[in-house]
Residue, then its C-alpha position, 0 to 999 in steps of 0.5 A: x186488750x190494751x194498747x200494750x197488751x195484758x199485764x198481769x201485776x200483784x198488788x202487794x205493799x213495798x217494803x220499808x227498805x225499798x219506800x227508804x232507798x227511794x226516799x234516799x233517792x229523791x233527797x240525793x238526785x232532786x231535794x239536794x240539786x234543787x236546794x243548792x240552785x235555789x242557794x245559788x240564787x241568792x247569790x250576787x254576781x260580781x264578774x263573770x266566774x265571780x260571785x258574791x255569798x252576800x244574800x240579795x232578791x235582785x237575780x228575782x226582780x231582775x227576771x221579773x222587771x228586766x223586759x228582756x227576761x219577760x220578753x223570753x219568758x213570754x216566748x217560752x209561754x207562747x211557743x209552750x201554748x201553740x205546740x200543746x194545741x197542735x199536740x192535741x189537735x193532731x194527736x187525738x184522733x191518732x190516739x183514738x185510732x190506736x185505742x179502737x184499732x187491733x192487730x197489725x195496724x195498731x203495732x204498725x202505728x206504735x212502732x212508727x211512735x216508738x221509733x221518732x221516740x228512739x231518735x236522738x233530739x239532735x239528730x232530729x233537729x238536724x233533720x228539721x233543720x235540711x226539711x224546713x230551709x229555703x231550698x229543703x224539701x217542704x219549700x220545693x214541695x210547696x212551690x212545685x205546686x204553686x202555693x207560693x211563689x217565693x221559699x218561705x222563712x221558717x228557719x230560725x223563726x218560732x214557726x220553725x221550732x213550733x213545727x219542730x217541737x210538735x214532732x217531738x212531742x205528738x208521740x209523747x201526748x198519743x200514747x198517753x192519750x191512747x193508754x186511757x182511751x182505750x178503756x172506752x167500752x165499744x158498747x157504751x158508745x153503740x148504746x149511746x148511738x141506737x139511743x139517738x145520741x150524736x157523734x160529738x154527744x157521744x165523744x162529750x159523754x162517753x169517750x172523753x170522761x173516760x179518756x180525760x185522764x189520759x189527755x190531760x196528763x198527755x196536755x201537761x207533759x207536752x206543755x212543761x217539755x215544750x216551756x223548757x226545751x232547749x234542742x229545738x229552740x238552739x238549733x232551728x231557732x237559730x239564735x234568734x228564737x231565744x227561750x228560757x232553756x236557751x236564755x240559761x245555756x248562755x248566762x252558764x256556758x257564755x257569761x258565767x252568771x249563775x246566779x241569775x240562771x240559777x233565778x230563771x231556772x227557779x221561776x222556770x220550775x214555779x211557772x211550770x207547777x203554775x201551768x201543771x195546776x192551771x191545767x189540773x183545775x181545767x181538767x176537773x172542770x170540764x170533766x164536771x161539765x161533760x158528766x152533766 
């Protein structure tokens, strides 16, 4: 039984129309968007609204030398890296729990995850925004029982939208996570037990070469989605918590420089495939290591 029932599905080659159409679909929705951004990346920004056609690399060094651009990009990087961790952190033994759990309580953790899905990321900041100001809930919580003395800050902090981010992005990392681990057979473990393996040699063994799939794929979406929010760092950020998503909603709405957000966001899209292959090289790695 899997995490989200049997599935019966037949295996059958798709059609030529059908491998045509969605071939048509990647050129017209992703190709040509990407294409044209990249165009517009070469273009050189005159006044705000006005651009030049003349080709030129400096939106490129400017995102590269500019320290305030690497500044927000290291941000991005850093906020991208602390909520992964929290990710995996959190979300691995919830995972586990719905791999190895049946009945009611598996389907009652699963429409909890599926219904902070379903919330719309607005309304959530929002909701982090009342939970994490100086007289919100958590602050009366912690003063009440003396942890601290004064409120603390988190507002308009990176610690705020770190928090906020992991929210939104454990549910993503578990289900991903529990998809694969619930292929873990019970009685591999129990055999790995009754031959006197320890509980961390069995999860090192067993459990993770099996799950790794799982959480790796889990590790990299939350990483990527995380890089290029924009909800949490503008609303809880506050302006001052400034993130690549952020950096490029103002250059458009604001400066009218879409050049230069047209370079950002290019480079937004290099790091990223970066990172997908950094994380893709480390999966394989330690799953060498763990089947030693």
């Amino acid at each position: 039984m899997t995490v989200f029932g049997r599935v019966a599905i037949a295996q059958r080659a798709p059609a030529p129309w059908a491998t045509l159409l969605l071939g048509l679909a990647v050129a017209v929705f992703l190709a040509a968007p990407l294409a044209y951004l990249a165009m517009q990346s070469f273009e050189t920004f005159v006044q705000p609204g006005v651009f030049s056609s003349d080709p030129t690399l400096a939106n490129y060094e400017r995102a590269i030398i500019d320290p305030y651009a690497v500044t927000v990009l290291l941000t991005s990087l850093r906020i991208a890296a602390v909520v992964t961790i929290g990710c995996v952190v959190l979300g691995l033994p919830v995972a586990m729990f719905v791999a190895r759990e049946m009945g009611w309580r598996q389907r009652l953790v699963l429409i909890v995850i599926a219904a902070s899905l379903f919330t719309n990321l607005v309304v959530r900041a929002y909701g982090w925004m009342v939970f994490l100001a100086p007289r919100g809930p958590l602050n009366a919580l912690l003063m009440g029982g003396g942890l601290v003395d004064k409120p603390l800050r988190l507002l308009s902090t990176e610690a705020g939208v770190e928090i906020a981010l992991v929210q939104e992005l454990l549910p993503v990392f578990i289900l991903l996570s529990a998809s694969a681990l619930q292929n873990v057979e019970r009685t591999l473990e129990e055999a790995a037990f009754i031959c006197g393996a320890s509980w961390l040699r069995v999860f090192r063994r067993v459990i993770l070469p099996i799950g790794l799939p799982g959480i790796a794929a889990g590790t990299t979406l939350v990483f990527l989605m995380a890089f290029g929010s924009f909800v949490a760092p503008e609303f809880i950020g506050g302006g001052r918590v400034l993130t690549v998503g952020t950096l490029i909603r103002q250059l458009v709405a604001k400066v009218i420089n879409y050049p230069f957000a047209s370079a950002l966001s290019i480079l937004l899209i290099l790091l990223a495939l970066a990172a997908l292959g950094l994380i893709a090289g480390a999966t394989q790695r330690l799953s060498r290591r763990s089947t030693r």
